[in-house]
Predicted model as a PDB file, atoms N, CA, C, CB and O in Angstrom, pLDDT in the B-factor column:
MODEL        1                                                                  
ATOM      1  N   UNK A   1     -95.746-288.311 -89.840  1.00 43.00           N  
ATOM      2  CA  UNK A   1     -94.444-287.806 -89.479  1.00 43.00           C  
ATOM      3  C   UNK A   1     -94.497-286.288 -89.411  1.00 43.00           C  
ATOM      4  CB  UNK A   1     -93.375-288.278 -90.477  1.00 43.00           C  
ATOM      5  O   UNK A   1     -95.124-285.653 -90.259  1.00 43.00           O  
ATOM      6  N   UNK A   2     -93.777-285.635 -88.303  1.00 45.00           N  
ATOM      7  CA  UNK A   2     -93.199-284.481 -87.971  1.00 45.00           C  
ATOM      8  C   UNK A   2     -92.635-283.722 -89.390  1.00 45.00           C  
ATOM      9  CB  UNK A   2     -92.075-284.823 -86.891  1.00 45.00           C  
ATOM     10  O   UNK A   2     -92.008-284.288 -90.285  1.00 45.00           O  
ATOM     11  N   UNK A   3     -92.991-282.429 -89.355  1.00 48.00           N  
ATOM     12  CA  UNK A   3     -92.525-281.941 -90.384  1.00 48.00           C  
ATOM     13  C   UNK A   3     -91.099-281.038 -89.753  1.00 48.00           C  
ATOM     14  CB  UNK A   3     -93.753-281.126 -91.149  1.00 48.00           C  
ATOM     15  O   UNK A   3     -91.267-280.219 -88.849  1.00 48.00           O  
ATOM     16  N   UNK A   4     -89.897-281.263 -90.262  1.00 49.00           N  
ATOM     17  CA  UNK A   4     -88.873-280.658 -89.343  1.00 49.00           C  
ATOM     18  C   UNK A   4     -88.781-279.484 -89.699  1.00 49.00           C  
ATOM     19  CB  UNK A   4     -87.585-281.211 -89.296  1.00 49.00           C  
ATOM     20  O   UNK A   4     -89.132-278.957 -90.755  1.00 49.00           O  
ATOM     21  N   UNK A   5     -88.114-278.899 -88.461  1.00 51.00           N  
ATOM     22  CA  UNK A   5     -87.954-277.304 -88.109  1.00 51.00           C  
ATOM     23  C   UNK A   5     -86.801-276.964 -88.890  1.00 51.00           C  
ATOM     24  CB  UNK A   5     -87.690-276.891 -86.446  1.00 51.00           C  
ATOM     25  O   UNK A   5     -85.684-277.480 -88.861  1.00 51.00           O  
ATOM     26  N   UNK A   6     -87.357-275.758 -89.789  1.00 54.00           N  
ATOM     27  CA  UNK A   6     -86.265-275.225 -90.577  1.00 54.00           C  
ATOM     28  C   UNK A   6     -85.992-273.428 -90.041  1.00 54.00           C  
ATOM     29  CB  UNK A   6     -86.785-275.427 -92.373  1.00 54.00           C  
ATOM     30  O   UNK A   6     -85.324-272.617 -90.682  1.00 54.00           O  
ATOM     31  N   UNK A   7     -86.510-273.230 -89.094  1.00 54.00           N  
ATOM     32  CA  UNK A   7     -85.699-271.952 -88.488  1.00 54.00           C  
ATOM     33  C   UNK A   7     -85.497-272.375 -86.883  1.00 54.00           C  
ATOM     34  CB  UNK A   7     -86.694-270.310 -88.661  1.00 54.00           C  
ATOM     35  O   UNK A   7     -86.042-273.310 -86.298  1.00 54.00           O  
ATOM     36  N   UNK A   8     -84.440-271.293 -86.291  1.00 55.00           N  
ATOM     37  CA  UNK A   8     -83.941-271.767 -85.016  1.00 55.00           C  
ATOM     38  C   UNK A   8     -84.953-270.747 -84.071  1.00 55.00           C  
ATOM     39  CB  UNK A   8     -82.091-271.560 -84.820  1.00 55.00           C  
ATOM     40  O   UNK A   8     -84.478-270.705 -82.937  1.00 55.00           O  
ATOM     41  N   UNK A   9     -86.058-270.006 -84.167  1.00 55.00           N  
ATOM     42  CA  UNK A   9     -86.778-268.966 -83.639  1.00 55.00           C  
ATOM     43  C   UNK A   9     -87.779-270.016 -82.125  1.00 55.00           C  
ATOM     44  CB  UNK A   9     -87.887-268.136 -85.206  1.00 55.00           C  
ATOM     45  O   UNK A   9     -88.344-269.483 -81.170  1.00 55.00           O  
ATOM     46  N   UNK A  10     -87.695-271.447 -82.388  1.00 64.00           N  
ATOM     47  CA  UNK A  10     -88.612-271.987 -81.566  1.00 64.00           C  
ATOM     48  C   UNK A  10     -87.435-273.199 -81.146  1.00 64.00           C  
ATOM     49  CB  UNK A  10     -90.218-272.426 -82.344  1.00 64.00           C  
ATOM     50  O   UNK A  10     -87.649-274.411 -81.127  1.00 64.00           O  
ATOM     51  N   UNK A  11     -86.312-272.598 -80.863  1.00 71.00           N  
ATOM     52  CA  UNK A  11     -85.416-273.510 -80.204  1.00 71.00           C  
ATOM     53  C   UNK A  11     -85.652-273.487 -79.062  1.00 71.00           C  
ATOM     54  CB  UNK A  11     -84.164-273.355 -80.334  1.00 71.00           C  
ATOM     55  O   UNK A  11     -85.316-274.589 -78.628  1.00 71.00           O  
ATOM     56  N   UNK A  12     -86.118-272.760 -78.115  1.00 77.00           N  
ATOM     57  CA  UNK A  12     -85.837-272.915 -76.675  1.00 77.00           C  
ATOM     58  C   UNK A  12     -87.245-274.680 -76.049  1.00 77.00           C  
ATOM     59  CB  UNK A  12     -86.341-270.765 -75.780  1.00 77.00           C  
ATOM     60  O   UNK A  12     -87.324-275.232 -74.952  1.00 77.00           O  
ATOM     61  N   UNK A  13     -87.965-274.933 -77.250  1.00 89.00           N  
ATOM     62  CA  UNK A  13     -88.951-275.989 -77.408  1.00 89.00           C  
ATOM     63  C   UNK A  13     -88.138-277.159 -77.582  1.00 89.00           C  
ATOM     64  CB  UNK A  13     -89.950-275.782 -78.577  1.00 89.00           C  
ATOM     65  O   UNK A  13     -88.277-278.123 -76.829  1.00 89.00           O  
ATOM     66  N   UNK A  14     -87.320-277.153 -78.493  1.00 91.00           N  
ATOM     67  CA  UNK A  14     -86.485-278.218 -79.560  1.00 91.00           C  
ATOM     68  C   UNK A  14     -84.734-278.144 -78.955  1.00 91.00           C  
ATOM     69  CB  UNK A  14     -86.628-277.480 -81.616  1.00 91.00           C  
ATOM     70  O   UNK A  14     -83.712-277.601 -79.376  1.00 91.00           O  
ATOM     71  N   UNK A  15     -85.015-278.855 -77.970  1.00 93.00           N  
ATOM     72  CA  UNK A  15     -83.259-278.765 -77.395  1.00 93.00           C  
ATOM     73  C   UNK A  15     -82.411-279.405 -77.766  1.00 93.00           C  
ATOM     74  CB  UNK A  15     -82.914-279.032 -76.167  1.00 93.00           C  
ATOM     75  O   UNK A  15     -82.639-280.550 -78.154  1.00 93.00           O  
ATOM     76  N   UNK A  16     -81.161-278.879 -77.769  1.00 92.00           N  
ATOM     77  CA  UNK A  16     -80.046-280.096 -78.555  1.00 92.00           C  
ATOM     78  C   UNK A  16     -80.088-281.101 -77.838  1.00 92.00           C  
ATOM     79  CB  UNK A  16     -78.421-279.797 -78.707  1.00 92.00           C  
ATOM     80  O   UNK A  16     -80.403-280.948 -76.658  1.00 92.00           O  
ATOM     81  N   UNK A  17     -79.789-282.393 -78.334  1.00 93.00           N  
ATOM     82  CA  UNK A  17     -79.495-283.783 -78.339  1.00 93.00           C  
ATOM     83  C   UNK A  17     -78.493-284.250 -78.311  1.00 93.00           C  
ATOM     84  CB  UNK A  17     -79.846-284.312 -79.089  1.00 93.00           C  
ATOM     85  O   UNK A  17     -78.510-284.636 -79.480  1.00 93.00           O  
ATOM     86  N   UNK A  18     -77.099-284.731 -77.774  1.00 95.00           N  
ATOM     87  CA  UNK A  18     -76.253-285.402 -78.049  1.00 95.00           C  
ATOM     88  C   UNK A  18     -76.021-286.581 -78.829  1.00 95.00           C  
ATOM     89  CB  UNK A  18     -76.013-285.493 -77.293  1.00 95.00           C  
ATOM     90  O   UNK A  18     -76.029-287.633 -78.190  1.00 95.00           O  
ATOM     91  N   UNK A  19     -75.815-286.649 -80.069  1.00 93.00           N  
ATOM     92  CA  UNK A  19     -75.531-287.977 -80.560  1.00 93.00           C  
ATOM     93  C   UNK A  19     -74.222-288.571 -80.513  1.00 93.00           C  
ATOM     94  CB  UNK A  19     -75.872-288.027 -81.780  1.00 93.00           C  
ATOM     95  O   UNK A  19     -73.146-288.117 -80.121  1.00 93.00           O  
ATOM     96  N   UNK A  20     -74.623-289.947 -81.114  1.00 95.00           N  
ATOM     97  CA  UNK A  20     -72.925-290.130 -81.828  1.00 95.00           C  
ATOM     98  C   UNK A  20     -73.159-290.924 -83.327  1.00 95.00           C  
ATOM     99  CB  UNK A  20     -71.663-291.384 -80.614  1.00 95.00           C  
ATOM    100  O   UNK A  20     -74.083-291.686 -83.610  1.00 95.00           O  
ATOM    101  N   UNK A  21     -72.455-290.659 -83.859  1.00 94.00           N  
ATOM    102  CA  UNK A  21     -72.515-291.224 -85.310  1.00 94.00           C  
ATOM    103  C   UNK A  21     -71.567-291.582 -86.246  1.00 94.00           C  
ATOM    104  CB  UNK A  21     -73.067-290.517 -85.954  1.00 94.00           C  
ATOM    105  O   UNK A  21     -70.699-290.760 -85.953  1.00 94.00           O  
ATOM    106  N   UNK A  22     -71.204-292.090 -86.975  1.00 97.00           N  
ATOM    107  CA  UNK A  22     -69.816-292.562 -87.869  1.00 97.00           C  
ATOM    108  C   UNK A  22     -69.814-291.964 -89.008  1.00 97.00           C  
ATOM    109  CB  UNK A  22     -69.654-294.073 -88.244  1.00 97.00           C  
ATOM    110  O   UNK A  22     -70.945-291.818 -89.474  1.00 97.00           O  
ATOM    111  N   UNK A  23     -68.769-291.470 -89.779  1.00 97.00           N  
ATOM    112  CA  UNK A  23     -68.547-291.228 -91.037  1.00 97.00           C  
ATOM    113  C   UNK A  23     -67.594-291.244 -91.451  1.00 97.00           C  
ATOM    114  CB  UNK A  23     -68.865-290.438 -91.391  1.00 97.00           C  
ATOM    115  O   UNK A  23     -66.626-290.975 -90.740  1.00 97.00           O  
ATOM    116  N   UNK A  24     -67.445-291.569 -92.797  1.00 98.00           N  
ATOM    117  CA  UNK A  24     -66.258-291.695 -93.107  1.00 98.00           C  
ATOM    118  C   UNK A  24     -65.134-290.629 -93.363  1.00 98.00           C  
ATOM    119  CB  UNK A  24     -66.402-292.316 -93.965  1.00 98.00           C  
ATOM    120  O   UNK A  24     -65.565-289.612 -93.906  1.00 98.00           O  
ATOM    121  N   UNK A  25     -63.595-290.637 -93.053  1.00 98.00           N  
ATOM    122  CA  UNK A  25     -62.980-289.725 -92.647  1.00 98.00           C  
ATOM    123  C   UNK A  25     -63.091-289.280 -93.418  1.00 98.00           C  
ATOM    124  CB  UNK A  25     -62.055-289.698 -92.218  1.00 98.00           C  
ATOM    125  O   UNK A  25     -62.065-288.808 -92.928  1.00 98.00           O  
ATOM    126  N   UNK A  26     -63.322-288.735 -94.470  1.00 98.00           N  
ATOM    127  CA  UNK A  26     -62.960-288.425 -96.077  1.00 98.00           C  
ATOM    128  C   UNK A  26     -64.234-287.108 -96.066  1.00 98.00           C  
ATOM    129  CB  UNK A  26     -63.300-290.152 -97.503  1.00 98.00           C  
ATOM    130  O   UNK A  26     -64.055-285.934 -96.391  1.00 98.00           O  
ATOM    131  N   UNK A  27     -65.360-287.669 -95.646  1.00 98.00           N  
ATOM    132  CA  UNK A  27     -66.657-287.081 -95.521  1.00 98.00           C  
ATOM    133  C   UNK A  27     -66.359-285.664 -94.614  1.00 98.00           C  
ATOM    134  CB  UNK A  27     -67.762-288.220 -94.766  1.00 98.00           C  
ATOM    135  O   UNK A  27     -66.332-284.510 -95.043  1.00 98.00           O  
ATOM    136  N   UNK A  28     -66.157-286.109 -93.305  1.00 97.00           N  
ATOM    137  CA  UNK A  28     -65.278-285.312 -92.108  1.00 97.00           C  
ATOM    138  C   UNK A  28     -65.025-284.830 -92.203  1.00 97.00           C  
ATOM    139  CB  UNK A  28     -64.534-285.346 -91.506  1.00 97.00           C  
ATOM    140  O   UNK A  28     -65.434-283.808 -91.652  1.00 97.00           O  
ATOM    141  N   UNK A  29     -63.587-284.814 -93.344  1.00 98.00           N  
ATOM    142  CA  UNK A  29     -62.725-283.555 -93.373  1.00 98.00           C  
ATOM    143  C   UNK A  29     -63.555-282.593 -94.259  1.00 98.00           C  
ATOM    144  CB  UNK A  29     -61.153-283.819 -94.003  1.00 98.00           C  
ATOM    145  O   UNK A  29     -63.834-281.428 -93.978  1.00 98.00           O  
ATOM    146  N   UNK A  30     -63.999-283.457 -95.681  1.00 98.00           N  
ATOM    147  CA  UNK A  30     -64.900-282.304 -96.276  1.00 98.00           C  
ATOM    148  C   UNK A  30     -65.651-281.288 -95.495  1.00 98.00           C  
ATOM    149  CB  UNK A  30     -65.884-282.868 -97.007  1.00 98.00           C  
ATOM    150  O   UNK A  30     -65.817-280.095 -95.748  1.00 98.00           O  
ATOM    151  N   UNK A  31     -66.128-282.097 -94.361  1.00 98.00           N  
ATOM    152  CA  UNK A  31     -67.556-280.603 -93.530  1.00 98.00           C  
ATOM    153  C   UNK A  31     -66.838-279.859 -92.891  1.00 98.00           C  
ATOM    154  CB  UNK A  31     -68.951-281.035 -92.159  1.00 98.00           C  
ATOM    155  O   UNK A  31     -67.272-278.797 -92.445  1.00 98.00           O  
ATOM    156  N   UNK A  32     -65.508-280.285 -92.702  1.00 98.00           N  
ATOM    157  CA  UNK A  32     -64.493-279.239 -91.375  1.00 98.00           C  
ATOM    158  C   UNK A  32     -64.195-278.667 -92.586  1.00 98.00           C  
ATOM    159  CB  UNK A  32     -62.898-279.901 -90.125  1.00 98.00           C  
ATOM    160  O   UNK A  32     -64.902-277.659 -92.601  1.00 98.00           O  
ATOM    161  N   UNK A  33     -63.441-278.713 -93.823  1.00 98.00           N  
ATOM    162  CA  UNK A  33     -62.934-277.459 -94.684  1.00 98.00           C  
ATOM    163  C   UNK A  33     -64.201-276.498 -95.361  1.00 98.00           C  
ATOM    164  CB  UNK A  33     -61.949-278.102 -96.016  1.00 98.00           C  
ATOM    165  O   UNK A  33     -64.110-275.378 -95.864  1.00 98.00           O  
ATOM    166  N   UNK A  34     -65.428-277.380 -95.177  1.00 98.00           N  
ATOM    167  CA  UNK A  34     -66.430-276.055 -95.782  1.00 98.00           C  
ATOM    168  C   UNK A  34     -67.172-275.554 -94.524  1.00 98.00           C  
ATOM    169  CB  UNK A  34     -67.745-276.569 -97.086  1.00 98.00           C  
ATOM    170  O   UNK A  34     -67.886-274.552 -94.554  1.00 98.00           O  
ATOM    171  N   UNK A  35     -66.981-276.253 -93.485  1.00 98.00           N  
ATOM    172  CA  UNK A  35     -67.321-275.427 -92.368  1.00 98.00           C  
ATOM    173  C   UNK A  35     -66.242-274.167 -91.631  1.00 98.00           C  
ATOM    174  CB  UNK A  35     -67.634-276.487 -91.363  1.00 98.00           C  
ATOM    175  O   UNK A  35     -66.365-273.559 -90.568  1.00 98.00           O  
ATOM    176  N   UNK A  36     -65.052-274.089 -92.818  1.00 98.00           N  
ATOM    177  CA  UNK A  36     -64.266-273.056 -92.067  1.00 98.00           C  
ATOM    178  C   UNK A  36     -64.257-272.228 -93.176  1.00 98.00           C  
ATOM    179  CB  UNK A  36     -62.794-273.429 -91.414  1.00 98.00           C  
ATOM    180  O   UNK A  36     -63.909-271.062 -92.990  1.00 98.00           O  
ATOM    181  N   UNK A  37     -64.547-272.559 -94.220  1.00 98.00           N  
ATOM    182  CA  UNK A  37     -64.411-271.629 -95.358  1.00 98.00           C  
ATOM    183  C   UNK A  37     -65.801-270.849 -95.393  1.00 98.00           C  
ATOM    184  CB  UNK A  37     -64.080-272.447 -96.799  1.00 98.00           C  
ATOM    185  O   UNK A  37     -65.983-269.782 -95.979  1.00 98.00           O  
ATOM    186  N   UNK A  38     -66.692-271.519 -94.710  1.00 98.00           N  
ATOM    187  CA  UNK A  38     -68.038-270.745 -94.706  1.00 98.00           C  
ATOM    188  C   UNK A  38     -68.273-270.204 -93.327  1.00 98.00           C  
ATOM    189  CB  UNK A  38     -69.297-271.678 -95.130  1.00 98.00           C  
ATOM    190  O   UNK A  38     -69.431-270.021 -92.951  1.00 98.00           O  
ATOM    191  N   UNK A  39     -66.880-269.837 -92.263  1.00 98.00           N  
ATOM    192  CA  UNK A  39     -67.221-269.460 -90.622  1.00 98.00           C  
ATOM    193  C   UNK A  39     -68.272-270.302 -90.289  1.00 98.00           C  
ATOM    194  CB  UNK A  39     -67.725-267.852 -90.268  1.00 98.00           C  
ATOM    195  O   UNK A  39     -69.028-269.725 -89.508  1.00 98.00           O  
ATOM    196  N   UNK A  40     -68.663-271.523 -90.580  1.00 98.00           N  
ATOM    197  CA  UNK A  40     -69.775-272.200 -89.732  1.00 98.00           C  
ATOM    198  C   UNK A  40     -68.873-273.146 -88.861  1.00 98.00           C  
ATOM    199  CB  UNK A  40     -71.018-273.084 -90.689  1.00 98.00           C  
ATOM    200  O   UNK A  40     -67.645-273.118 -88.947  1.00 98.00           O  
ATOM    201  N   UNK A  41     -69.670-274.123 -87.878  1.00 97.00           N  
ATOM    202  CA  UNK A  41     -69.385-275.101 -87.581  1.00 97.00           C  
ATOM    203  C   UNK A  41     -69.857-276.308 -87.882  1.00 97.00           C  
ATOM    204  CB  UNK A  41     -69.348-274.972 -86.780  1.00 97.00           C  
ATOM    205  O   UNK A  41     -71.051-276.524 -88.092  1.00 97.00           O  
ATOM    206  N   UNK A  42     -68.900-277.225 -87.927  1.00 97.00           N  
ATOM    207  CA  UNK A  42     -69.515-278.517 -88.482  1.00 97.00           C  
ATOM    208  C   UNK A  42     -71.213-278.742 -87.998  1.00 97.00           C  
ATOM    209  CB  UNK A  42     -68.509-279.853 -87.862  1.00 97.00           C  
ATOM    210  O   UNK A  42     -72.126-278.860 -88.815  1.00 97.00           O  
ATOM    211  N   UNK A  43     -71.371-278.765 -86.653  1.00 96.00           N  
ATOM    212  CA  UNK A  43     -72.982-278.997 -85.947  1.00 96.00           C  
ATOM    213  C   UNK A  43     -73.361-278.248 -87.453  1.00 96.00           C  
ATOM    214  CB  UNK A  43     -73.589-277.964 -83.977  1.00 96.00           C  
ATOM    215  O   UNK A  43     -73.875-278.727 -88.464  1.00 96.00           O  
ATOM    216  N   UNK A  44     -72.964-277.114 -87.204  1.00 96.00           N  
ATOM    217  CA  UNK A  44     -74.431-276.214 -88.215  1.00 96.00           C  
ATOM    218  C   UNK A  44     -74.559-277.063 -89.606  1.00 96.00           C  
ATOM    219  CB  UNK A  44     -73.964-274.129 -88.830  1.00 96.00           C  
ATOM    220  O   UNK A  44     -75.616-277.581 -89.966  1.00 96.00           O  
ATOM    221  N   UNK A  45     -73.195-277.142 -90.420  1.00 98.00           N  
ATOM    222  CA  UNK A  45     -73.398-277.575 -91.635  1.00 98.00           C  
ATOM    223  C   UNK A  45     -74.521-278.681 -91.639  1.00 98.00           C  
ATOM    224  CB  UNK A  45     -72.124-278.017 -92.170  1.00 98.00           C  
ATOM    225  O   UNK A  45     -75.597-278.653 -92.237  1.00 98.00           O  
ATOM    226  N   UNK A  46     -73.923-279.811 -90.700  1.00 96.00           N  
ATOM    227  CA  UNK A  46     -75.189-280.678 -90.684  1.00 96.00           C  
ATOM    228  C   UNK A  46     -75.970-280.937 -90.324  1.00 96.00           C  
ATOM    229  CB  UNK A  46     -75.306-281.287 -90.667  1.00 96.00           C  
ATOM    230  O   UNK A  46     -76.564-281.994 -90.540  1.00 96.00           O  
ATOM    231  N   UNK A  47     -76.355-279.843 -89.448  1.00 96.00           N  
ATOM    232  CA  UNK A  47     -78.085-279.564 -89.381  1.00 96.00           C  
ATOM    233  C   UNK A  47     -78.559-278.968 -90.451  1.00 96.00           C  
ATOM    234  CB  UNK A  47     -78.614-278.630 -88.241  1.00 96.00           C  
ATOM    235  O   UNK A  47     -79.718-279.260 -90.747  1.00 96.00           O  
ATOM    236  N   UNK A  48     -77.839-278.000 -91.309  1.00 97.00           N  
ATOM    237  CA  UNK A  48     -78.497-277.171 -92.328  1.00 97.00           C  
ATOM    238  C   UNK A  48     -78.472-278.183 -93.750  1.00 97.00           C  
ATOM    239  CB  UNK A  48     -77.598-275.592 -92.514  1.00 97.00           C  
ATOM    240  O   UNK A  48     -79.163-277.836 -94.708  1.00 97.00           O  
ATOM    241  N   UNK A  49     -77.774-279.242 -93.817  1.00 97.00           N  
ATOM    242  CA  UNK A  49     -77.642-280.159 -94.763  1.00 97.00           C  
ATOM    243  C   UNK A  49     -78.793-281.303 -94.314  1.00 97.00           C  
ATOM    244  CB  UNK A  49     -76.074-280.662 -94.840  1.00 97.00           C  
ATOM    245  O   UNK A  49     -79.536-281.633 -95.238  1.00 97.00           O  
ATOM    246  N   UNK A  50     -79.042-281.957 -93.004  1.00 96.00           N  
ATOM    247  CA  UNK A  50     -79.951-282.609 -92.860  1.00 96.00           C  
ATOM    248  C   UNK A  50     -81.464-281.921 -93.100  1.00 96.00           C  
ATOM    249  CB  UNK A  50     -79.682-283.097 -91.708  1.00 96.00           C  
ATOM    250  O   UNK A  50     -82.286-282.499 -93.811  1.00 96.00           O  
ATOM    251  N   UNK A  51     -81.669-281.051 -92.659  1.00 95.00           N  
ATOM    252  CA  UNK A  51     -82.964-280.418 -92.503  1.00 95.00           C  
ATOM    253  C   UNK A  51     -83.630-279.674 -94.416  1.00 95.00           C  
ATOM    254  CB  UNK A  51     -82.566-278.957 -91.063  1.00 95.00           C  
ATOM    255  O   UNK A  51     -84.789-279.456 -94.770  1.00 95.00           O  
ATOM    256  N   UNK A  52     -82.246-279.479 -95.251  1.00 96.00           N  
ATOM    257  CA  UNK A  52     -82.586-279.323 -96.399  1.00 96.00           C  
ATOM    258  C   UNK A  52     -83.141-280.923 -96.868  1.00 96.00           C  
ATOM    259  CB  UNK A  52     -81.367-278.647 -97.165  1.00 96.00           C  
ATOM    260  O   UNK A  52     -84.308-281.190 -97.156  1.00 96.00           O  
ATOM    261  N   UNK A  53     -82.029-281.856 -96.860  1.00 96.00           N  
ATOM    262  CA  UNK A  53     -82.574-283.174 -96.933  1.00 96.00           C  
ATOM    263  C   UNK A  53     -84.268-283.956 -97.188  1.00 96.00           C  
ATOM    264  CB  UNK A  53     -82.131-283.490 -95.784  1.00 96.00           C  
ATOM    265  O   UNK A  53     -84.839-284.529 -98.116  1.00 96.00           O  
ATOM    266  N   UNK A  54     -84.664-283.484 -95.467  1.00 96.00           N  
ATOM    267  CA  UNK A  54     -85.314-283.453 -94.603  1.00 96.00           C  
ATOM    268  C   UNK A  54     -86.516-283.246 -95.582  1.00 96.00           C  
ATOM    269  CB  UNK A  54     -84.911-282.570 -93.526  1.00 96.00           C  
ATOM    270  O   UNK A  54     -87.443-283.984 -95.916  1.00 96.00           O  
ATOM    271  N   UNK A  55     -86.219-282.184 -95.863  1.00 96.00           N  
ATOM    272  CA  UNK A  55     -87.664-280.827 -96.522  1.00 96.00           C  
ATOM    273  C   UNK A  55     -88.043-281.671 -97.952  1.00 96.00           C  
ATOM    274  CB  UNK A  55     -86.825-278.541 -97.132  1.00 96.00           C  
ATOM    275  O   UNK A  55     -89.215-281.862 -98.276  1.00 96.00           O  
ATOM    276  N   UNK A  56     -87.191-282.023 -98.551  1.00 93.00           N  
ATOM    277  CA  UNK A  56     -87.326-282.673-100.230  1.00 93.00           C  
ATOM    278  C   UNK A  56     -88.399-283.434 -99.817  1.00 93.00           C  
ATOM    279  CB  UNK A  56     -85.921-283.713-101.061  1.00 93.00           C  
ATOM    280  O   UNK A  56     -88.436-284.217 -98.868  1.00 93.00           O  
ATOM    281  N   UNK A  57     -89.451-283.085-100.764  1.00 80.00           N  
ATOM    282  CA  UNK A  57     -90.681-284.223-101.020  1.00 80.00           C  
ATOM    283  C   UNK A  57     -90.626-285.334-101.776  1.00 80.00           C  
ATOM    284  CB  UNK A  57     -91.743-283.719-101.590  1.00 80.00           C  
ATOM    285  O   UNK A  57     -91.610-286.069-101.865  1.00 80.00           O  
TER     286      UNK A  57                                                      
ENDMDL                                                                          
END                                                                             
């Protein structure tokens, strides 16, 4: 397995993807209120939450 990309410096290689995915509303709102309290956007939070994930051995 791929070891995932934890900086955005070799994005123009690694293009966004459209998904779709479910969660529960509860979850949702959590990433929209810490994605506004931290100026991010939801995308970012959970790329930066998957890719920490990701990294754990």
């Amino acid at each position: 397995m791929t070891e995932p990309r934890h900086s955005h410096e070799d994005a123009s290689d690694d293009p966004w993807e459209t998904t779709s995915l479910k969660m529960r509303r509860s979850t949702r709102r959590a990433v929209k209120i810490y994605a506004a309290e931290h100026d991010m956007t939801m995308q970012s939070v959970l790329e930066e939450a998957l890719l920490r994930l990701l990294s754990e051995k």
